[in-house]
Structures are given as C-alpha cells and as structure tokens.
N, C-alpha and C positions, 0 to 999 in steps of 0.2 A: 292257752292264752299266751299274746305274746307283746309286747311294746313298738312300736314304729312309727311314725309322722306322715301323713297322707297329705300330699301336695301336688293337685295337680289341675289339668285344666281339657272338661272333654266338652266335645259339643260345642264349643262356644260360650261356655259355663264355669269359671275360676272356683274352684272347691280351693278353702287350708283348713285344715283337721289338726289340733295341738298333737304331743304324746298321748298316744291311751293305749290301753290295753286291749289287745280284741281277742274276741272271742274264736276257736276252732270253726270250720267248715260245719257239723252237726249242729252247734250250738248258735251261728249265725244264719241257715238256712229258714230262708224267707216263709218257708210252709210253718215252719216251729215258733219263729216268733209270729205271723200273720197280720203282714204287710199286706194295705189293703183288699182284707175280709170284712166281709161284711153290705149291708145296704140300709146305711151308708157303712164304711170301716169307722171303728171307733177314733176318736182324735189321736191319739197319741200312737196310730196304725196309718195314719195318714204319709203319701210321698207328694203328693200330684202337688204341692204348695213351693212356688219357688222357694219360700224360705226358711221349708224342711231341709234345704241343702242338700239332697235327694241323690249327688252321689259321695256320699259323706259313709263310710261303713258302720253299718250292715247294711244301710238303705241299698246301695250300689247293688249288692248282690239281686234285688229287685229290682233295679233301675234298667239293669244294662238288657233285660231282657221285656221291657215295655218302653223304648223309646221313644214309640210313636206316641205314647199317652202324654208323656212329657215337652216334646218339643215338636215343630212344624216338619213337616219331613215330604220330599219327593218319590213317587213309586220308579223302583228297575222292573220293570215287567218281566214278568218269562214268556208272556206272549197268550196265543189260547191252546196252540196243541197239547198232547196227551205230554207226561211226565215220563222219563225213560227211567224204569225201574232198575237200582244199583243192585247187583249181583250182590250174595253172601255165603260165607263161607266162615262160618261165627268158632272163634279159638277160645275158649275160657282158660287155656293156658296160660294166655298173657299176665292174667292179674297176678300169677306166681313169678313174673319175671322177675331178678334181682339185680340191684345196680350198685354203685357208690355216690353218695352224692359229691359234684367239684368241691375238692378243700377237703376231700377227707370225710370221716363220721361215721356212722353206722349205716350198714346194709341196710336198704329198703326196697323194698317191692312194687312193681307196676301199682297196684293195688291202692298200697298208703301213699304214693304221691298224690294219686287223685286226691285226697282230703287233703292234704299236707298243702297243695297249690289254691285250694275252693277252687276245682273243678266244675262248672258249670255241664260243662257236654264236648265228648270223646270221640272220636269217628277215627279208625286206622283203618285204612285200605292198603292192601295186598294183593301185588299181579293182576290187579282190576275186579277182586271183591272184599266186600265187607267183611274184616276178620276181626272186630270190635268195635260197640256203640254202647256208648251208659250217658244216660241224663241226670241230674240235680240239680237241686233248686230250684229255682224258679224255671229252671227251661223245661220243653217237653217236645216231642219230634213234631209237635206242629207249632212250635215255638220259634222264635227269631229271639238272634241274641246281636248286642255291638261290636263288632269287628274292630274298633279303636284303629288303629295306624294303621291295622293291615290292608283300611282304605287305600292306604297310600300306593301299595306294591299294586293294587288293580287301577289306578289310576296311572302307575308309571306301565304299568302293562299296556294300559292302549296307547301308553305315546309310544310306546318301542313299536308296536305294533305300525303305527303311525310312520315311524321313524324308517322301518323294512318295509315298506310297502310307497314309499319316495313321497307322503304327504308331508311329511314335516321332517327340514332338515336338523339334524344334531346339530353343526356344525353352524349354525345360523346363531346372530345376536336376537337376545328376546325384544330387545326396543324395534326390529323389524316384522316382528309379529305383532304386539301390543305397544303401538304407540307411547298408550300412558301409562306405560314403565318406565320411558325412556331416562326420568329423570331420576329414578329410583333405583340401588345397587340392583335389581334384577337386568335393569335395561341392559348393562354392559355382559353380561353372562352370557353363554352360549346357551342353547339349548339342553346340550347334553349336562353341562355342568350345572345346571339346575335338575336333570333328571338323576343326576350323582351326587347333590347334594354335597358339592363343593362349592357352592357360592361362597362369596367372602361377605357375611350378613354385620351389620351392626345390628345385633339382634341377640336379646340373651332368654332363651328357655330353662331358664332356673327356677325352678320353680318352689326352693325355699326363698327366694327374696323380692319380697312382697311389691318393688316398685319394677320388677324387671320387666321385659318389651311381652312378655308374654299374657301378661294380664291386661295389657292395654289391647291386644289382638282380642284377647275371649271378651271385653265390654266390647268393642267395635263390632264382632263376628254375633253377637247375640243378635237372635231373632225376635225378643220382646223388646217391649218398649223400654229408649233409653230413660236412663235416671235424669231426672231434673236436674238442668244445667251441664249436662253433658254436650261437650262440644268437640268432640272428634271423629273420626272416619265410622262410617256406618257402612260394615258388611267386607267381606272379605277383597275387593275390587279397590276399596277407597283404602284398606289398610295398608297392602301390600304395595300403593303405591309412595306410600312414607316411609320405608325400608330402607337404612341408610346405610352405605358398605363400611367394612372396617378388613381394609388388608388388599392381597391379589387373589381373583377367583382361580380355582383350577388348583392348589396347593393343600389345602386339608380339606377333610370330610368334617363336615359338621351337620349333625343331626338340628335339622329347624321345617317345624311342620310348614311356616309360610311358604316352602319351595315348592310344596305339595299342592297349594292353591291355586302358586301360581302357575305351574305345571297346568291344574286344572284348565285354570284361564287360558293357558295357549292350546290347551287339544281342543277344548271349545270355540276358540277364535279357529285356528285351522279347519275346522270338518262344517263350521256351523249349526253344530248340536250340543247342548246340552249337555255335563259328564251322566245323569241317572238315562238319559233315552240313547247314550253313545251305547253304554257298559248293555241294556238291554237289548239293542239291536245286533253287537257284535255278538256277546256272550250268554247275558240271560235266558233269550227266546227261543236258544240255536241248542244249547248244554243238557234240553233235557231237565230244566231245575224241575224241583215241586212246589216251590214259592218261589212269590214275587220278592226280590228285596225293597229294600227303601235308604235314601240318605236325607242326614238332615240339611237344614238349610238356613239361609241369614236372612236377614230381613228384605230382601228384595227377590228371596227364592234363590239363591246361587248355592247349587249342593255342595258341602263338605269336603272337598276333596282331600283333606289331611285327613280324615279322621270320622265321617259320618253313616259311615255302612253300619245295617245291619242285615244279618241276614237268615239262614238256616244251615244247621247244621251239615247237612247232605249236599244243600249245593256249593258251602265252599269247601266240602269233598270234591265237587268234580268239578273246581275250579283249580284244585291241587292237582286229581288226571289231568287235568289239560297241560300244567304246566311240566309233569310226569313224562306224557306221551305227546310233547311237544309240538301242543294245537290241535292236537285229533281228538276226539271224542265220540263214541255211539258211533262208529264209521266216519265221522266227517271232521273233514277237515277246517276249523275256524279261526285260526290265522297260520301264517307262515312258520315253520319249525326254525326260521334262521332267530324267531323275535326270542326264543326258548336258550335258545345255542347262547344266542348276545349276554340273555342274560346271567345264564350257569358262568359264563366264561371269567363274571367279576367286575368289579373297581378296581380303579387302582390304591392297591394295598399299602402303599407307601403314603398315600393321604389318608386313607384311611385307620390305619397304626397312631398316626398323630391323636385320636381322638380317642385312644387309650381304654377301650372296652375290656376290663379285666377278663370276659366271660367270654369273648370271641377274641381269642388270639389270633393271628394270620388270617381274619375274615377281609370282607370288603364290603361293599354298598352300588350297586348296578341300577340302575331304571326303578329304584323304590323298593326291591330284591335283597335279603342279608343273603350274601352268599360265604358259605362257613370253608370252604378251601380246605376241608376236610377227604379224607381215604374213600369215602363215599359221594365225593360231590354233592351234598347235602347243599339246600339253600332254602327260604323261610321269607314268608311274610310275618309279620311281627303285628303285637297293638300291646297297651301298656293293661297293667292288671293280668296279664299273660297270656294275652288271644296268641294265635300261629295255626299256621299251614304251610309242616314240615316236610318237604320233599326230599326224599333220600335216592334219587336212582340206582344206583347199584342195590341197594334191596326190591325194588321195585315198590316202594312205600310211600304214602302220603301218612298225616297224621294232623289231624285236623283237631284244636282244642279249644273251647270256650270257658271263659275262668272270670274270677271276681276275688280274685287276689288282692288285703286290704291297701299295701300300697300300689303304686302305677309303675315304676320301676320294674324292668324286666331284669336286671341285676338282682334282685330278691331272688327271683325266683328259678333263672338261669341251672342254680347248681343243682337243683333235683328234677329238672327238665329234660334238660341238653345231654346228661347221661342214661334217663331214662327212655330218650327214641333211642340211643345208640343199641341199647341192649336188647330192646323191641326188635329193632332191624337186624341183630345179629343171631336173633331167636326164629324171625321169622326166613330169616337164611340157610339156617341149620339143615 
C-alpha cells in the first residue's frame, strides 16, 4: 500500500483522485477484485458508467485494456494478409536480473519490478527474437491495451516520415498548411518546432490545478454529449485553434499534448488521409501485425493523435523492430532509414534541459521520440501510467511494456524502470 494523488486527463476524459491509499499490483488486479463479471456484473463491479470515473484506480487497471467498450473509437487495420509470425528464443533468466533503483535503495530484480510498476504486459525482443513475454491483469495476448502518449512518437513518426520523403516541409509555417491556425500561437511555429515540441504555448498541463488549459482541452476533446450550457470549442480542431502563445517558439521544450493534435491536423491536411487509415496503410497492413489497432476520437470522429492508441502487445513489438532496424521489417522495407537516423540523432538539448526532467538528464525530444543521449543510444516512446517502447541499439533490443501504474506520471516510475532495461541489455550482451 502506498499514498499518491492521481491527476490526470486521457482520452478526452479529466479524472482528479484526492490522496488515497492504493493497493499493490496482486491486490489491485482486475480478475481479484472482478471488474465487470458477471451477466449482468453486480453494481458496485460496474466501469462502463461515465460516472464510475472509470479511470480512477483500481478501475484504470481494467479500463486501459477495454477502451473500445468505454469510448467511440476508429480501426488501424492490419489489412487481410496472413500475420508474420515473431521469432523466440524465450530466457527465463531475465527475471533474476538485478539492478539498483535511480536515488539509491535496495537491489531488486527484473522480476519485482514487474509488480512494483503494475505491470500489465512485457515483450523484450533480442537480435530479432522473443526473449520474454508475461501478461497480467487484465491483458491477455489477444488483448489490446492504451498506449497513452506513446500515440504521440507514431504520430511524429509519420510526419518525419512525411518530412524524408519531401511531402511535408519542416521548415514551413503551420498557418501555410492549416489556414485556421493562422490566428492561433500554432500558426506562427514551424513545422518542425511543433514536431519538437518547442512551441511557445500559453497553455498549462498542470494537472493538479483544477482551472488550468488542460481540462478545458478534455471537455472540448470529449466525444459525449456536452454538459448543459456548455459553450466552447467542440473537438480537437476548434480547440486548438484557441491556443494562445506566451514567449518565442524554438527556445524551450515544453511537454503539451495539443502539439500532438495539432501535428495530427497537419499530416492529415498534407496526405489527405486520416491519421488511423495513414498509420494502417503505411505500417499496420505492411509490419505483419496480429491485430487491428484502434484510436479514439472527438465528437466529429477526429482520432487522438496525443494520446488515443491502443493496441497489442506484439505489434508495438514490431513497431519497436522497425524503429530498431531502421524501417525494414520481415524483409521490407517501409519507410526510409534516413526517418530513423533524424530521429536517434535528438533535439536540441539545450531547450530541452530547460524543462528540467529529474529522470532524463542530457535527454532530448525529436519528432515525438525521448531520445536518452545515453552509452547505448537508447531512445523511447513514452505514455503516462508507464507505457514504452524502449529501443537500445547497441544491444540490439526493443522492450515493449504495458502498465497501469496508480499515478500518470512517468517520474514515479522512471527510477525502477530506466535502470531496469539498462541491466536487461547489459545481460543480454554478456
């Protein structure tokens, strides 16, 4: 049991949670207490009610693994060919791996981090096979779980992709893409500095302070019916164009999911497709998945692009090879190795230092990419609650993890993560 304040905001959906206590990984797994069991589930087993607060913990730990049951959502197809079956090469080693967690404390093992993090579902891939996969809770390998933010690195992924391949310039102001930005701090940004997440936002994602710009984003971005008397922007398109600047773009790195939208809005204005049928056309249909994904979406169907993936375990495995073996996969090639190189290569670090990430020293922020500037050119999709898809090439490792950690903060959970691949990869080097 441990104390912490849960404040965040997914889907479209503003959760605040006081102080409480919560319960360990074992004692909050959704099969133990039994989260909608039953026909019907008894009352007090119910999630499906908006005003169960559904991702409120323990509920979350079943939420983040039935999204479609909770909110409207778009299909990523994989298309109809056959599934390219992942290699293995299974190490029961690894659960005796041992590490220190950041800040000190006592040794722990690959093993108890899993419970330590509420581990949902594990996948390490090594020199292109399976060398570990463990499920809990609620997930199961025909299961889909929510990917949180890590939407964002597959959404900056196809604009870099965009970016190498001369449909969409970096260097370009976004009010020459999207008109109706023009008036909005995005319109003056570049391109790129909205795919770096240096825009200069009046915009604050605080999410302990109840009036800040981010709860006004998750009532606009919801896909149910607004509240009586509600009279502002409806859907991510009308939001983002209320977005008012504070500062000069291009100077610091600041972490704000609207860039991520609005990113979306410009690959889709450029290509004239949709981000859930771009992402299936380029990647889903082509990688060999075994499921279809899905994201969600606002009231007028505009999918998530902050934040609304979800997916399966195995294939953002082999959305980690791709980004591994820079665009190739099952033989083929699907997009260009320069889109991989841009991104391994970074942000710039000096805006990004600004934004004082205790747990990523010397990191950066690339096309929606954490890249860690570490001995291993390590770099990471992230999502809050501690999703990732950790790519290490110099081990030649992905490490793919689905979690339901009680708070959304990746800072929680950073210290018994971050040196848990490291020891992974240096075990798997040996």
């Amino acid at each position: 049991m441990f104390i912490c304040v849960l404040v965040t905001a997914v889907c479209g959906y503003p959760v605040f949670a006081q102080s409480i206590s919560y319960p360990d990984a074992a004692q909050s797994d959704p099969r133990t207490i039994g989260w909608m069991v039953g026909f019907p589930p008894p009352a007090d087993k119910l999630i499906m009610l908006p005003e169960s607060n559904f991702f409120s913990f323990p509920k979350l730990r079943w939420s983040v693994c039935h999204i479609r049951q909770l909110l409207p959502t778009k299909q990523i197809s994989r298309g109809i060919g056959a599934p390219v079956a992942l290699k293995y090469a299974l190490d029961d080693g690894i659960d005796t791996v041992t590490f220190t967690p950041l800040g000190g404390g006592e040794p722990m093992t690959w093993r108890q981090s899993l419970a330590h993090n509420y581990t949902d579902g594990i996948l390490i891939i090594h020199q292109g096979r399976v060398v570990y996969e463990r499920y809990f809770g609620a997930l199961t390998q025909t299961g889909k779980h929510a990917a949180m933010s890590m939407t964002k690195s597959l959404t900056g992924l196809m604009a870099e992709i965009l970016v190498v391949e001369g449909t969409l310039d970096e260097t370009a102001r976004v009010a020459t893409i999207i008109p109706e930005l023009a008036q909005s701090a995005f319109g003056s940004a570049t391109v790129r500095q909205v795919m770096d997440m240096t825009t200069a936002l009046d915009f604050s994602e605080d999410y302990g302070d109840p009036k800040a710009d981010i709860w006004a984003y998750s009532r606009a971005a919801s896909p149910l019916p607004k509240q009586p008397g509600y009279d502002g922007p409806d859907g991510y398109f009308e939001f983002l164009q209320t977005v008012g600047q504070d500062g000069i773009h291009g100077q610091a790195f600041g972490y704000r999911t609207v860039n991520s939208d609005a990113l979306g809005w410009i690959v889709s204005r450029v290509t004239g497709t949709d981000l859930t049928t771009l992402l299936s056309e380029r990647i889903w249909s082509k990688m060999g998945a075994e499921m279809d994904g899905y994201m969600t979406v606002d009231a007028i169907g505009t999918p998530f692009a902050g934040g609304g993936l979800s997916g399966g375990l195995r294939d953002l495995g082999r959305i980690g090879l791709l980004m591994l073996n820079g665009g190739e996969i099952n033989g083929q090639r699907l997009f260009p190795e320069k889109v991989v190189e841009n991104i391994r290569a970074g942000g710039d670090q000096r805006a990004f230092a600004r934004a004082e990430y205790k747990s990523l020293p010397g990191g950066s922020y690339r096309s929606m990419w954490w890249v860690f500037h570490n001995d291993h050119g390590a770099f990471a999709a992230r999502g809050v609650h501690g999703q990732t898809i950790y790519v290490d090439p110099a081990a030649h490792m992905v490490i793919v993890r689905f979690s339901s950690y009680p708070t959304a903060s990746n800072s929680a959970i950073d210290p018994t993560s971050l040196p848990a691949y490291q020891a992974v990869a240096h075990y798997l080097m040996r």
